[in-house]
ZAMARGU-4260 file (C-alpha; in steps of 0.2 Angstrom, whole numbers, plus 5000, padded with zeros to 4 digits):
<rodrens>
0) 5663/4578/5728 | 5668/4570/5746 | 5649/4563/5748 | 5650/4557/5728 | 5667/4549/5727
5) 5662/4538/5745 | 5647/4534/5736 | 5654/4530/5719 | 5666/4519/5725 | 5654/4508/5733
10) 5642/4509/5721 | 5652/4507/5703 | 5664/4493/5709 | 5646/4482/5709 | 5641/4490/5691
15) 5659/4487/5684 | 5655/4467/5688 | 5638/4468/5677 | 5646/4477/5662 | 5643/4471/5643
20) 5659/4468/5638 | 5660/4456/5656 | 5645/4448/5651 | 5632/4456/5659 | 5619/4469/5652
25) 5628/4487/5655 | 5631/4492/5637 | 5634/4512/5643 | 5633/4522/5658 | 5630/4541/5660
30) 5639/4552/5672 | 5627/4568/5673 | 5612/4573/5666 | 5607/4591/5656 | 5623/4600/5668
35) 5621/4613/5654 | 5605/4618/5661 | 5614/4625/5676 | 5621/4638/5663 | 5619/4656/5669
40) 5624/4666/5653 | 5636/4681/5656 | 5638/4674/5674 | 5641/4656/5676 | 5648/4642/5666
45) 5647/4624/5672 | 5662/4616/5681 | 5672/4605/5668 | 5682/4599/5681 | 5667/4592/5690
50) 5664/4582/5675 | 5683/4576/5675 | 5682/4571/5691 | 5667/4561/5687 | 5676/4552/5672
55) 5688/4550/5685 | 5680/4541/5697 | 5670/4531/5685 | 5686/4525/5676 | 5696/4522/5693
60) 5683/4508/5698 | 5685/4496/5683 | 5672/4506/5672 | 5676/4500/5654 | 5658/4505/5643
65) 5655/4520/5638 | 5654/4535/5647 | 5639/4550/5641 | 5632/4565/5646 | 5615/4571/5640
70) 5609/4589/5635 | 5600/4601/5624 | 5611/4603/5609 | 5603/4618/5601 | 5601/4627/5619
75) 5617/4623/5628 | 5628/4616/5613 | 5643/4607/5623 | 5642/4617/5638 | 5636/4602/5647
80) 5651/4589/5642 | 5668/4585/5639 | 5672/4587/5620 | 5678/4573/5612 | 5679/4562/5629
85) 5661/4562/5631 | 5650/4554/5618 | 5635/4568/5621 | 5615/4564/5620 | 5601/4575/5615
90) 5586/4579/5627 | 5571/4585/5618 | 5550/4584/5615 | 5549/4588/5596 | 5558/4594/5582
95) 5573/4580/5581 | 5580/4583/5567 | 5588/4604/5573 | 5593/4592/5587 | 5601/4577/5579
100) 5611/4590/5565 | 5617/4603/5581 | 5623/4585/5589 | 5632/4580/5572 | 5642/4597/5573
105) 5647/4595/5591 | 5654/4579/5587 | 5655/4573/5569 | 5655/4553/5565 | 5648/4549/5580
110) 5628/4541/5579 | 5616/4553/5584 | 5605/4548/5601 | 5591/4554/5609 | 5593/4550/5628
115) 5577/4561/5632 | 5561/4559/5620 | 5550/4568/5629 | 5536/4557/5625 | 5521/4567/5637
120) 5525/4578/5653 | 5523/4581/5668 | 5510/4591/5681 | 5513/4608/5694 | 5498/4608/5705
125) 5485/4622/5699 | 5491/4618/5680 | 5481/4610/5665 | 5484/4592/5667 | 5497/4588/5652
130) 5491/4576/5637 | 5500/4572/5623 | 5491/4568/5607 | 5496/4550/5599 | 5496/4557/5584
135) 5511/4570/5589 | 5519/4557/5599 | 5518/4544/5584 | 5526/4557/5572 | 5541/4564/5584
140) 5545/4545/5585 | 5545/4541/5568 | 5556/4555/5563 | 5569/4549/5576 | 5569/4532/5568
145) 5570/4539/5550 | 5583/4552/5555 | 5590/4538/5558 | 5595/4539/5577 | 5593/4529/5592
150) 5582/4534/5607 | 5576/4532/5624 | 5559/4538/5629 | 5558/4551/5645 | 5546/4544/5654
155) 5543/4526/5648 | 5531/4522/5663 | 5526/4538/5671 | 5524/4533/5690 | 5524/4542/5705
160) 5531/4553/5717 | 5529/4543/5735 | 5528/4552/5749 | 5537/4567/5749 | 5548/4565/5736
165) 5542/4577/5722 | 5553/4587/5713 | 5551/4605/5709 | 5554/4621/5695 | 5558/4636/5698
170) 5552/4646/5681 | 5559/4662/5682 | 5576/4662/5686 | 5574/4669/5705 | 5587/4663/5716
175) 5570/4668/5732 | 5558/4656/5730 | 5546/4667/5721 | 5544/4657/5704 | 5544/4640/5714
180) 5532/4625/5704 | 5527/4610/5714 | 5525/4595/5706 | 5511/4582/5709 | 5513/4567/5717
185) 5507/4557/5701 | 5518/4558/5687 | 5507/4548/5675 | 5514/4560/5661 | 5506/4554/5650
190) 5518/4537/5646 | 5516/4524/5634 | 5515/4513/5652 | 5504/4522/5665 | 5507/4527/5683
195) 5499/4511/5686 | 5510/4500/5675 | 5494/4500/5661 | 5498/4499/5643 | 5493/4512/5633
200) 5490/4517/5614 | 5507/4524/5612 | 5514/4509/5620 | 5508/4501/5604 | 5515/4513/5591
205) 5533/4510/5599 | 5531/4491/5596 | 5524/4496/5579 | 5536/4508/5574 | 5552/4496/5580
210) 5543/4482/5568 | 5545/4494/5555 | 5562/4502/5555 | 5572/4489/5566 | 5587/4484/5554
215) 5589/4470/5567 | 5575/4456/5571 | 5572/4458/5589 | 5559/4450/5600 | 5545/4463/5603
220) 5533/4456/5616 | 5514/4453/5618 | 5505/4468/5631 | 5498/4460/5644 | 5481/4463/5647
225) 5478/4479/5659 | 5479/4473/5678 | 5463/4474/5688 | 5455/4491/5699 | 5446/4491/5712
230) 5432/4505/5721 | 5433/4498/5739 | 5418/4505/5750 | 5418/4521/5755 | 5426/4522/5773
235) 5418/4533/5788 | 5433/4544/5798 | 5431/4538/5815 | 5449/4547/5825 | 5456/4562/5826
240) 5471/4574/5833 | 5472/4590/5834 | 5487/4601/5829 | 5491/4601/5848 | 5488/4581/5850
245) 5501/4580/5835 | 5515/4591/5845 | 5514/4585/5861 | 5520/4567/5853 | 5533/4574/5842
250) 5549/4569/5853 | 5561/4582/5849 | 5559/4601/5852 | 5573/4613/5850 | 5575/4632/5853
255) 5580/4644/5841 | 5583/4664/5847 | 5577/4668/5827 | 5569/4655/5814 | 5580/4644/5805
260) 5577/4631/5789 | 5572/4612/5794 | 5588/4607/5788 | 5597/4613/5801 | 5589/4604/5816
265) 5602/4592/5826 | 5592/4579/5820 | 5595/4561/5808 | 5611/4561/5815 | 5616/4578/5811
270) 5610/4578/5793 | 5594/4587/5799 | 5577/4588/5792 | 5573/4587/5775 | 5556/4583/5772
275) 5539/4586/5780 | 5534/4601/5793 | 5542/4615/5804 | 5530/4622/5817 | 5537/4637/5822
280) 5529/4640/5840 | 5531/4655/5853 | 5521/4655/5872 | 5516/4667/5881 | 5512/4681/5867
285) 5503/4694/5871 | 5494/4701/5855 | 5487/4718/5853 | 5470/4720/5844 | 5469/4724/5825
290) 5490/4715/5822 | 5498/4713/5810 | 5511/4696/5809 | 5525/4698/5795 | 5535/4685/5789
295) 5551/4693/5780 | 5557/4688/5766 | 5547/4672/5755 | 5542/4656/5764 | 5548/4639/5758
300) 5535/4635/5755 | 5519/4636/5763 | 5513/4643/5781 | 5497/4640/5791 | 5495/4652/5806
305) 5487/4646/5823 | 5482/4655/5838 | 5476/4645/5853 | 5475/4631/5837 | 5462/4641/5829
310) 5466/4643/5812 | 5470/4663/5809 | 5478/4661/5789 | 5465/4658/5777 | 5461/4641/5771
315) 5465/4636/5752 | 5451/4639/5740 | 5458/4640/5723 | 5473/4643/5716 | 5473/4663/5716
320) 5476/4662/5734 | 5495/4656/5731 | 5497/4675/5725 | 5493/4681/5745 | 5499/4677/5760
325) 5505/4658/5767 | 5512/4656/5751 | 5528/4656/5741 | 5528/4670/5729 | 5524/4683/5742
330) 5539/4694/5750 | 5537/4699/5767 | 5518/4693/5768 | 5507/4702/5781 | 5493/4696/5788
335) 5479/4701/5802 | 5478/4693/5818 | 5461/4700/5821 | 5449/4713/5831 | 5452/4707/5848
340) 5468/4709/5861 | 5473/4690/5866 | 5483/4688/5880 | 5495/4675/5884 | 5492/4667/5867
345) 5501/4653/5861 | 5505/4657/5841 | 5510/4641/5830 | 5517/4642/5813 | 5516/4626/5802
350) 5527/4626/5788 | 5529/4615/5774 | 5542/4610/5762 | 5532/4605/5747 | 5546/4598/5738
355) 5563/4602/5733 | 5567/4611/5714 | 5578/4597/5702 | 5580/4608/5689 | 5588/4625/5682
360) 5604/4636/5685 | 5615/4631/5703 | 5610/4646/5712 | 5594/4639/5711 | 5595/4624/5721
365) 5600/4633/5737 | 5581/4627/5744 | 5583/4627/5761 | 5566/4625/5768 | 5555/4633/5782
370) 5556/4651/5787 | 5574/4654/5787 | 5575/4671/5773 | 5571/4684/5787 | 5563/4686/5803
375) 5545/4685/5811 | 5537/4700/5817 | 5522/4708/5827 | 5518/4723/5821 | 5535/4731/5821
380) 5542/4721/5836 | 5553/4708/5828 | 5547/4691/5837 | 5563/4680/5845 | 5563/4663/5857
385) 5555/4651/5847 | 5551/4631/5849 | 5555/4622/5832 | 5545/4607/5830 | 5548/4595/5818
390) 5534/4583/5810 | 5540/4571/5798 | 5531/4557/5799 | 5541/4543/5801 | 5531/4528/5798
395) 5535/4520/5815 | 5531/4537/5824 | 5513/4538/5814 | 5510/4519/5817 | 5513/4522/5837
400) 5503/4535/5838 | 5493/4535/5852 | 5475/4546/5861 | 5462/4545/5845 | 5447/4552/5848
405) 5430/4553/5840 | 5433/4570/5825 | 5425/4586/5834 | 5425/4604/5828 | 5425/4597/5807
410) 5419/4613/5804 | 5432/4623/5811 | 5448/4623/5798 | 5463/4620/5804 | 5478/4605/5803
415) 5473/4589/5810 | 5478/4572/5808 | 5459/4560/5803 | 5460/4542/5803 | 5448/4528/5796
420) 5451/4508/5795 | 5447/4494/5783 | 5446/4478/5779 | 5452/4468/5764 | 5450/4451/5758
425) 5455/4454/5741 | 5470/4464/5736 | 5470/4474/5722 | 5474/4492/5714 | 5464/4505/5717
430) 5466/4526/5719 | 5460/4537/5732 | 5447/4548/5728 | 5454/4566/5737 | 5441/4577/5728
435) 5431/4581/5746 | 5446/4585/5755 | 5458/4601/5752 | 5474/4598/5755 | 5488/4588/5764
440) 5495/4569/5763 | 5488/4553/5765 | 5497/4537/5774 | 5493/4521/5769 | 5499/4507/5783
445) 5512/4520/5792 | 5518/4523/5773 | 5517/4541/5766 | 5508/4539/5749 | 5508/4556/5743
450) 5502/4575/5743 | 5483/4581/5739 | 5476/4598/5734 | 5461/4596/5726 | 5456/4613/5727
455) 5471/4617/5713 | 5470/4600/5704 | 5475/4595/5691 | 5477/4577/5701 | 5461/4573/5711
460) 5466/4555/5717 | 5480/4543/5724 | 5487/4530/5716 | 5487/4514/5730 | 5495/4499/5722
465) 5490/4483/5731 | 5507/4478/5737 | 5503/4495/5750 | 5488/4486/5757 | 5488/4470/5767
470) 5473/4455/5770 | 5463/4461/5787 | 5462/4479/5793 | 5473/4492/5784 | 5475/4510/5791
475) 5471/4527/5784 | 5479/4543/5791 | 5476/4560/5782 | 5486/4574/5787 | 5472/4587/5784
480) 5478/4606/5783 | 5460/4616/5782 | 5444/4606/5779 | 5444/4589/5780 | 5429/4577/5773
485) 5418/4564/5786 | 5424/4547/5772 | 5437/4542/5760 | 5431/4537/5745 | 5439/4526/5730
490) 5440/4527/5711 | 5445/4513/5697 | 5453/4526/5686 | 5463/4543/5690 | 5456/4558/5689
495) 5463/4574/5683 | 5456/4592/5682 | 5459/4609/5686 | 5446/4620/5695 | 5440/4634/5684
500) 5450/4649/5692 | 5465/4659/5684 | 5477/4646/5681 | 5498/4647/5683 | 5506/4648/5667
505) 5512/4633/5662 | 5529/4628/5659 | 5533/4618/5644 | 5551/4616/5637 | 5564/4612/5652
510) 5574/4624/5643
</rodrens>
């Protein structure tokens, strides 16, 4: 509450000046959102004097509006609120009306208010990609508005997650990692405005459906016409590093007697690492024939396993190989180091925080990332002195790199960095076409666009708004974990699909 009340009170004092009631357009403000998913039943109830504190701060910096939380009614009733200080919205994808009457009980003569329609929803890599039919969105909508109730659609304009800023689930309650759920970077989900800003037929129906049940005559505006795509030529990869190129330009290195998470590197001016890689790296390792490496306890959230930088883990092929080893749901993953006694090996561990969870009970958001859960061994011989590297990829520290050379060994699978340049004259939105590569992260300019894994789907390109590029030559970097391709590609459109292979169940309510 330290870090929040130094925040706050820099933050609302600006607010308070644009408030309603002061003449500017802050009608409401809301001080936390679905707290009563946090819930642990028979262990945990949230913190109601966290919410005080809140109400607190907001009220101590000239907050005048109204103050709001927003929650499930019908799964976490006021568990999430402060009855009767509070006014409490209701989250929810269908079914309004058991929503709206479980709202009117919790707080009677109040106007019923749907802070989250969930108007589509939103991708885990390896899922179906999520569609929601007009027809079903039309209905919901309309039943809010006959109800009568108020509402704010979740997500109006889909968009994206940038770089590494993709949130996560964790689906079943475990507290390890096991039931960890990347999302993708897009998270088009299916809005009445697209990822890219595009209007859409349900886009349409809201300005249809406010015409008709509006009490009050407001200005509904025209939609625009749908802003221009473009397939630029296909582009040749023409530089590469190597893993070991990568390392040797990674300015800080630190020594660790046993692993420990990225976040606690003295690093960012003590607030360590919190996105990107950890290479874990041990010298001088002398490694029988026919070992056995064992990571203990889950790995947050995926590994690749180098020897000499030749790639021992296997590379990804589909989404059943998140069941075995280098992955999440595994405990204490073993894997085979091969036939052949290697002596003074050097053994690298790349490890990669594929995005923290934002959602689900408190326990849950203990998400330190790397290997940090238990220790690495050989065979039985517990493996201590390691190097921790980490790769973040800064943009000034990507756009300094320097020693490129012509790609060799693109047959070989292992992480590499691939880069290609182009020109352009003409700036416009386009997506990157990812369906040749396997899996990593692209940078545009120095800037971290977003994740790939076309071998799980169900996204298959990147969304790169023109603003991203500039007129001349414009740089492509690809951070390439197993195979990469010889050319980037472009598309008009996105693409979405899933591989046919045995598929992750999906999730579908928050709740």
């Amino acid at each position: 509450m330290g870090h929040v009340a130094r925040f706050f009170n820099a933050l609302l004092p600006i607010l308070a000046a644009l408030q309603f009631t002061k003449g500017g357009p802050i009608i409401a403000l809301q001080i936390e959102n679905e707290y009563g998913s946090t819930e642990q039943k028979g262990k945990f109830v949230p913190d109601r004097v966290y919410l005080e504190q809140l109400r607190e701060l907001h009220l101590k910096n000239g907050i005048v509006e109204l103050l709001f939380t927003s929650d499930s009614p019908t799964a976490h009733g006021s568990v999430g609120t402060l009855p009767g200080v509070l006014f409490q919205t209701a989250n929810f994808g269908g079914n309004p009306e058991q929503d709206f009457n479980r709202l009117k009980q919790l707080q009677p003569n109040k106007p019923a208010m749907a802070m989250e329609f969930w108007g589509g929803w939103f991708d885990h890599w390896s899922e179906q990609h999520h569609v929601r039919k007009n027809s079903d969105f039309y209905n919901v909508l309309e039943r809010i508005l006959r109800y009568p109730a108020s509402f704010n659609i979740y997500m109006f304009e889909g968009g994206t997650n940038w770089g590494f800023l993709n949130g996560a689930n964790i689906a079943d309650g475990s507290i390890n990692n096991r039931g960890y759920q990347p999302d993708t970077t897009s998270y088009d989900y299916d809005a009445p405005l697209t990822e890219a800003g595009d209007y859409t037929e349900k886009y349409i129906m809201v300005r249809q459906l406010l015409n008709q049940y509006n009490k009050v005559n407001t200005n509904i505006p025209q939609a625009p016409s749908i802003t221009k795509k473009i397939i630029y030529p296909t582009i040749n990869i023409t530089q590469q590093l190597k893993l070991k190129e990568i390392t040797d330009r990674i300015p800080h290195k630190f020594l660790s007697k046993t692993p420990t998470s990225m976040e606690y590197l003295p690093i960012n001016n003590g607030a360590g690492q919190s996105y990107g890689y950890i290479i874990y790296k041990k010298d001088n390792l002398d490694i029988p024939a026919n070992s056995f490496l064992m990571i203990a306890g889950h790995v947050c959230d995926t590994v690749m396993v180098l020897i000499n930088g030749i790639l021992i883990s296997k590379p990804l092929s589909n989404a059943d190989d998140l069941n075995g080893f280098g992955y999440w749901r595994v405990a204490n993953g073993k894997l085979f180091l091969g036939a052949e006694h290697v002596h003074n090996a050097t053994l690298e561990l790349v490890t990669e925080n594929w995005g923290r969870n934002n959602f689900g009970s408190l326990d849950q958001f203990n998400q330190h990332k790397g290997i940090w859960q238990g220790n690495i061994f050989l065979n039985d011989n517990m493996l201590l002195d390691w190097q921790l590297i980490p790769l973040e990829f800064k943009t000034k520290w990507t756009n300094n790199l320097e020693g490129w050379h012509i790609p060799y060994d693109l047959w070989l699978p292992g992480p590499a960095l691939y880069r290609a340049t182009f020109v352009v004259h003409e700036l416009h939105d386009t997506f990157i076409d990812m369906r040749k590569w396997n899996k990593g992260i692209v940078i545009v300019n120095g800037f971290v666009l977003g994740r790939y894994a076309s071998k799980l789907g169900p996204q298959q390109t990147l969304y790169l708004p023109a603003p991203l590029l500039r007129n001349g030559t414009n740089s492509i970097i690809i951070f390439e974990h197993f195979t990469p391709s010889k050319e980037i590609t472009f598309s008009s459109n996105p693409i979405f699909y899933t591989p046919k292979v045995e598929q992750i169940p999906t999730v579908i309510q928050k709740t």
